[in-house]
C-alpha positions in Angstrom: 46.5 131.3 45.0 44.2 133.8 43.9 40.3 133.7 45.1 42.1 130.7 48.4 40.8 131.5 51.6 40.2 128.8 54.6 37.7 128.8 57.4 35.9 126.9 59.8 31.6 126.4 58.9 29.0 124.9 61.1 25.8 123.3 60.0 23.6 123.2 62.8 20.6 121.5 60.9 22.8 118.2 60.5 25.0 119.1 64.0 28.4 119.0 62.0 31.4 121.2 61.4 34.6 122.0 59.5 37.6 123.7 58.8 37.2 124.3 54.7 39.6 125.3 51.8 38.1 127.3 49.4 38.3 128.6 45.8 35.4 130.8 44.6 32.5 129.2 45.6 34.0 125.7 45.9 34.8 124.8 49.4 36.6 121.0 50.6 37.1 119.7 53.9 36.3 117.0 56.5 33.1 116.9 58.0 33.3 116.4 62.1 29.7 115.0 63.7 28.6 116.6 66.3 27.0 114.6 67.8 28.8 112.6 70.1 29.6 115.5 72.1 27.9 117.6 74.2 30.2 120.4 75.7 33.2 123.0 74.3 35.9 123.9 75.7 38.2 127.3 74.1 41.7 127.1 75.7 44.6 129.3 74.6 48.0 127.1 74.2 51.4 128.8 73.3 53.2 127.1 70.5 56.8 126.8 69.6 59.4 125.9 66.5 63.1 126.4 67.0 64.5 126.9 63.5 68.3 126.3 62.8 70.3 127.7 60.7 74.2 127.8 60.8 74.9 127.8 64.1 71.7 130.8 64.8 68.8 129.2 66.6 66.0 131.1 66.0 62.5 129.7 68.4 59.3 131.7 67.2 56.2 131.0 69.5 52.6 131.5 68.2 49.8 131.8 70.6 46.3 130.1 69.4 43.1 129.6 70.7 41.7 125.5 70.3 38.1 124.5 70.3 38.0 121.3 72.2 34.5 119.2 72.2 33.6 116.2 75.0 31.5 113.6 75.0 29.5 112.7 77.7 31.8 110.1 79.0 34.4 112.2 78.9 36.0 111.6 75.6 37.9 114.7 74.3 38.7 115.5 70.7 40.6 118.7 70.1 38.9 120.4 66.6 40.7 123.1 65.7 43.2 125.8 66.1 42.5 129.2 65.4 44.2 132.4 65.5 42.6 134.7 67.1 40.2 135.0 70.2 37.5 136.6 68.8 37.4 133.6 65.8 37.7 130.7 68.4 34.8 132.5 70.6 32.3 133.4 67.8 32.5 129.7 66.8 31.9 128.2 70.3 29.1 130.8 70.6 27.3 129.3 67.5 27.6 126.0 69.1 26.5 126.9 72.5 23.1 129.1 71.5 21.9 127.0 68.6 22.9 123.4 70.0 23.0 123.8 73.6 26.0 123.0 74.6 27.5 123.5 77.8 30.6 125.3 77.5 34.2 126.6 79.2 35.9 130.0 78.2 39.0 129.0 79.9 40.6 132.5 78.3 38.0 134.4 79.8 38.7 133.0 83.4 42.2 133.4 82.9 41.6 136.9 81.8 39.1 137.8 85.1 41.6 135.9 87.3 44.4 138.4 85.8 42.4 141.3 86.5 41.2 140.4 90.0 45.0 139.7 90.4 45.9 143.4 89.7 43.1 144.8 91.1 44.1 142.9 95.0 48.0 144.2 94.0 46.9 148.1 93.8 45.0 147.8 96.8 
């Protein structure tokens, strides 16, 4: 489609997001309150689809990066997934400096864990 693109927009003056379809200026897609929850979580997941085709068996894994918000009793509700890092972090950032949510980079700790890892191994 000419003019398509997708992408995820957050209105902090109602406390709402989505992921939106767009074409132009026209733009379509669920609304999620926000306010039920009051902490993110970014976690990266690997995903994987094994595709057959006479007798080859091809499995191609995709890694993405999901926004996951909880409620205050706990209740989980996983939002979105996105595709890259940088995406998934700039859209937990929003939610974290202009609603005040708590938050976990779980990719980040995995990341400083890694690095502390190598750094104990050269020593």
């Amino acid at each position: 489609m000419v003019g398509a693109r997708s992408g995820v927009e957050i209105d902090v003056t109602q406390k709402r997001i989505r992921v939106y379809k767009a074409l132009g200026k026209w733009r379509m897609g669920r609304w999620l309150e926000l306010s039920p929850f009051d902490h993110v979580r970014l976690k990266m997941t690997y995903e994987s689809q094994v595709m057959n085709a006479r007798s080859i068996s091809n499995t191609h894994t995709v890694k993405t990066y999901d926004l996951i918000f909880r409620g205050p009793s706990g209740e989980e509700f996983e939002f979105h997934d996105f595709s890259t890092y940088k995406l998934a972090h700039r859209a937990m950032s929003v939610l974290v400096q202009e609603l005040g949510y708590s938050f976990e980079d779980e990719v980040a700790l995995r990341k400083k864990r890694a690095r502390s890892s190598n750094m104990d191994r050269r020593r």
